[in-house]
C-alpha positions in Angstrom: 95.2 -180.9 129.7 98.5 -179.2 131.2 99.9 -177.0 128.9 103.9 -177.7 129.4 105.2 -174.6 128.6 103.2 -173.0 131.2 104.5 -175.4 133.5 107.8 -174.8 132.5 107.3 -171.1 132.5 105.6 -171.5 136.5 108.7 -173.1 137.5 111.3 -170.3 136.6 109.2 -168.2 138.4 108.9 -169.8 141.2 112.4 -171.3 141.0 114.8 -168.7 139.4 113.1 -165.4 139.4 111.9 -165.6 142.8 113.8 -168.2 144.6 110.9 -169.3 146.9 112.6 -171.0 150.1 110.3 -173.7 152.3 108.1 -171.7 154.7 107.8 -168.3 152.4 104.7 -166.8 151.8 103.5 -165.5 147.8 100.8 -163.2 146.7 100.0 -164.4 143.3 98.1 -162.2 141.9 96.3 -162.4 138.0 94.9 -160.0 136.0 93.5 -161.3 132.5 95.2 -164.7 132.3 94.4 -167.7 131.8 93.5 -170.0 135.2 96.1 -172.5 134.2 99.0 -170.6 134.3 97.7 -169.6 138.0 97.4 -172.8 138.7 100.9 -173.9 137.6 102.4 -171.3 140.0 99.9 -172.7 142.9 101.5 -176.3 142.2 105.2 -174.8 141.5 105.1 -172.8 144.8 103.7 -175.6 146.8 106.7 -178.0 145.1 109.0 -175.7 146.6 107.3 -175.5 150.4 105.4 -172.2 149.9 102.7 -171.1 150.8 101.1 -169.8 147.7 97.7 -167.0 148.6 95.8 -166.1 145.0 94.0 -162.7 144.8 91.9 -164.8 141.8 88.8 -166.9 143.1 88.2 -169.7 140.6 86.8 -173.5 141.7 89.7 -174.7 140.1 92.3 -172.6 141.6 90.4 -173.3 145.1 91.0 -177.2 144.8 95.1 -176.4 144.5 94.9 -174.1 147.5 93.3 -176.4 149.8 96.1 -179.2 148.9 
């Protein structure tokens, strides 16, 4: 289950503090988090027509990239 603050917290990233535009590229890159928060800014950048690249290898991360 989707935690929504981590969601919420995904999308201000992705939306405020970083103000992805269609067509950019991000680096996101984690270091002791949790996968879902990861995931939430894969899903959050794609939203906004990124192109979201994860220094993190996980099976469920690899299922968001490929979409």
């Amino acid at each position: 289950m989707t935690d929504p603050r981590q969601t919420k917290l995904a999308d201000l990233i992705i939306n405020y503090s970083t103000k992805m535009k269609p067509g950019e590229n991000i680096l996101i890159e984690a270091f002791d988090t949790r996968h879902g928060l990861v995931t939430e800014l894969v899903r959050a950048a794609h939203a906004a027509g990124a192109r979201p690249f994860v220094s993190l290898r996980s099976t469920e991360l690899i299922g968001e990239l490929i979409r």
